[in-house]
N, C-alpha and C positions, 0 to 999 in steps of 0.2 A: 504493500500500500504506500510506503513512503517513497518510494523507485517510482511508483505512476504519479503522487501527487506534484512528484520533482520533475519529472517531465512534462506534465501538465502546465506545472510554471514557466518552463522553459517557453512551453511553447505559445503559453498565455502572454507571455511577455515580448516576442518575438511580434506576433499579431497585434498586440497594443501600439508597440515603436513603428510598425508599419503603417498604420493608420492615424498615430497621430502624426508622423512625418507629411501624410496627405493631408489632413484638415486639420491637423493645430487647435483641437478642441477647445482646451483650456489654458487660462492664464494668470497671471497675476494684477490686483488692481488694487491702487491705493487711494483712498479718497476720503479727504478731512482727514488724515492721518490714521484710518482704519485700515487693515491691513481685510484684503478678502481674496479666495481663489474664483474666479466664474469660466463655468463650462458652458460654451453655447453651443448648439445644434441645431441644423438647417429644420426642416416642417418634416419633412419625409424621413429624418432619421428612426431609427427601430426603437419604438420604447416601448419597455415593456413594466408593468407592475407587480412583484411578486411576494409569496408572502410563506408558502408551504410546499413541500416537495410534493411527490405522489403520492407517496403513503399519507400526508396529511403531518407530518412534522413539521412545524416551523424554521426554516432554514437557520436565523438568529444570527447567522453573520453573514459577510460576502464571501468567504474561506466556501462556506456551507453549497450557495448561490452559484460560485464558481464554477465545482466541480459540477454541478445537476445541468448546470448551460453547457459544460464538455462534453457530456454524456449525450445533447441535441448538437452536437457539433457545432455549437453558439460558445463564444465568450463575450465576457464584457468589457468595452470601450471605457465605462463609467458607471459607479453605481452612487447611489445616496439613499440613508435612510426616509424612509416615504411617508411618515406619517404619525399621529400619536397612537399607543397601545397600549394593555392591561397589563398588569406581571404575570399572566401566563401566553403575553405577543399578542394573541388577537385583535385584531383594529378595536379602537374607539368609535371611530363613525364609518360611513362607507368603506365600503372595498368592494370590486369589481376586480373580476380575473376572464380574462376569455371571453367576457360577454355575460359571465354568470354572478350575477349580487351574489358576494357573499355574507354580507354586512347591511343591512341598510342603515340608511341614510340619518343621521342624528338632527334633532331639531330641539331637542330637551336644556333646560339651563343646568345650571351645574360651575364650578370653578375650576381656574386654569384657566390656560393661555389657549385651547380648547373653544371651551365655551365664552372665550373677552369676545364677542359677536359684532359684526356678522364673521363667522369662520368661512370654511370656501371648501372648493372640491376641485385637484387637479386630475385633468381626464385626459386619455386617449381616444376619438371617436375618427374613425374608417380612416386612420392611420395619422389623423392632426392631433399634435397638444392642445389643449385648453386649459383653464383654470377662469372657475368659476363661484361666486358668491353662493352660498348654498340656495338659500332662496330663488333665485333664479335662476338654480340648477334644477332644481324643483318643477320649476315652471317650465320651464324650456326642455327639457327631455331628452337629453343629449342620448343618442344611441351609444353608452360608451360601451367599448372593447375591453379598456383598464380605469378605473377609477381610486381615488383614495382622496378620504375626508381628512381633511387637519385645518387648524386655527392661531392665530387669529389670521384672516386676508391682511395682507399687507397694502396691496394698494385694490381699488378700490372703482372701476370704470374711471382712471385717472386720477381719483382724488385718496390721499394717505387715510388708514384706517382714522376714524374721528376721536378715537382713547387715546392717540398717541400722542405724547407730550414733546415737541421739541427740545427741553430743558430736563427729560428725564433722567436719572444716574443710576437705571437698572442697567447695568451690561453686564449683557453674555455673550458668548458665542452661540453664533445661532447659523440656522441654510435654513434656504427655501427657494420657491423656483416660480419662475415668470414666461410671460409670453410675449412677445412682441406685436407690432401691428403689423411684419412680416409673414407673422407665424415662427418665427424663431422663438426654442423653447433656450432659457438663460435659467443653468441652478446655481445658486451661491452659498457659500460657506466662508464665514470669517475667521479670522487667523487671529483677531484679537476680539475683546468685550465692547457689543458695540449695542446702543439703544434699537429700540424698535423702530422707533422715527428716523433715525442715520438708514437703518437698515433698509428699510422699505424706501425712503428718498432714493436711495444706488439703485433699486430696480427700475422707479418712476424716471428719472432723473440722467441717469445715466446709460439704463442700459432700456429705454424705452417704452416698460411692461405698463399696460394700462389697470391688469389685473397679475396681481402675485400673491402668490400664500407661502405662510410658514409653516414649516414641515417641522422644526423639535429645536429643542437651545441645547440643556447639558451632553445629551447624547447626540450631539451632531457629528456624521460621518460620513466619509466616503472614502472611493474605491477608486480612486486616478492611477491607473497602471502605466499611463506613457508620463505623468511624474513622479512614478515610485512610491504614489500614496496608498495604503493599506489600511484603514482606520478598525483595530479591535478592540479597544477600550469599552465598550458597553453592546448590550445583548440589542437585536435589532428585532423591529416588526416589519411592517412591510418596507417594500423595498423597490427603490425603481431604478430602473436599468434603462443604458444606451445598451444595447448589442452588435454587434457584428459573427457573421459566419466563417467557422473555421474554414481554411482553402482545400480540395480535394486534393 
């Protein structure tokens, strides 16, 4: 097992440095003195949402993820934890896999950065990103293929979540992921403690999103294999993925 998982890396890694040499996924961005990583991808890239293997085990990390996309002749480009969850993984709010709810959709109050409302739903539908406010996720019916619920929305049909305080002094590190008026899907993760309002300004602001959501603060992680990045420090729920196909 340890002879496959090592070749596996080999060759996971081999596929990573390939394709990020073609598109330069991610990069470094500093602004107001916040340090952040952002991966962008075109409309059509592969994304995928996951959350359990076939038996119904929670994968829990990208290690986990990895191998079960080798096994579909898929690796991953890029992964980021997708969302909030219980301490036994299962989603918080929506989850969407394949087409099939496996979660519905939460509307309930409650506390947490979850329930600071309106929270939002990032979706896959017939191969476009979206991210949507729940409420007019609701309404609107998106046929998604992957979905997953998390909170609070960051921005907002252009305008910053309304709780957010310019002058606040909670920092964390925190990711979450946005869409462009391109269709370009942008996820980010910061490399220092940054407010909610810093945070969500860099998607509106900078990198365009009219609507972005926040996906987790303490537990923020990801999976950048063409920068070496491997985040294991904390147990994951769902989980979203760029992929790419291994070559015959």
């Amino acid at each position: 097992m340890r002879l496959f998982f090592l070749l596996f890396s080999i060759i996971l890694s081999a596929c990573s440095i390939s394709h990020a040499a073609e598109t330069g996924p991610c990069r470094e961005l500093i602004r107001d003195g916040v340090r952040y990583t952002v991966c962008s991808f075109a409309p059509d890239a592969t994304l995928r949402i996951y959350h359990s293997d076939p038996t119904g085990t929670p994968f829990g990390n990208f290690d986990s993820l990895s191998l079960q996309l080798w096994k579909e002749r898929h690796y991953p480009v890029f992964a980021m934890n997708g969302g909030m969850y219980h301490d036994d993984l299962s989603p918080v709010g929506l989850f969407v896999e394949n087409g099939i709810e496996r979660q519905p959709i939460s509307t309930r109050a409650g506390w947490g950065n979850f329930h600071l409302l309106p929270n939002g739903v990032f979706y896959v539908a017939s191969g476009k990103p979206g991210v949507m406010e729940t409420q007019a996720y609701i309404r609107e019916k998106p046929k998604a293929d992957y979905a997953t619920q998390s909170g609070p929305m960051l921005v907002i049909d252009g305008k910053l979540h309304p709780r957010f305080l310019p002058d606040s002094d909670s920092l964390k590190i925190r990711n979450g992921v946005g869409v462009d008026a391109a269709g370009r899907v942008h996820f980010v993760i910061s490399k220092d403690p940054v407010s909610f309002y810093a945070f969500a300004s860099l998607f509106r602001d900078e990198l365009g999103c009219d609507n972005a959501l926040y996906l987790d603060g303490t537990i923020s992680s990801a999976l950048i294999p063409s920068m070496g990045r491997r985040d294991r420090f904390f147990p994951l729920g769902p989980i979203i993925a760029v992929i790419g196909t291994v070559p015959q």
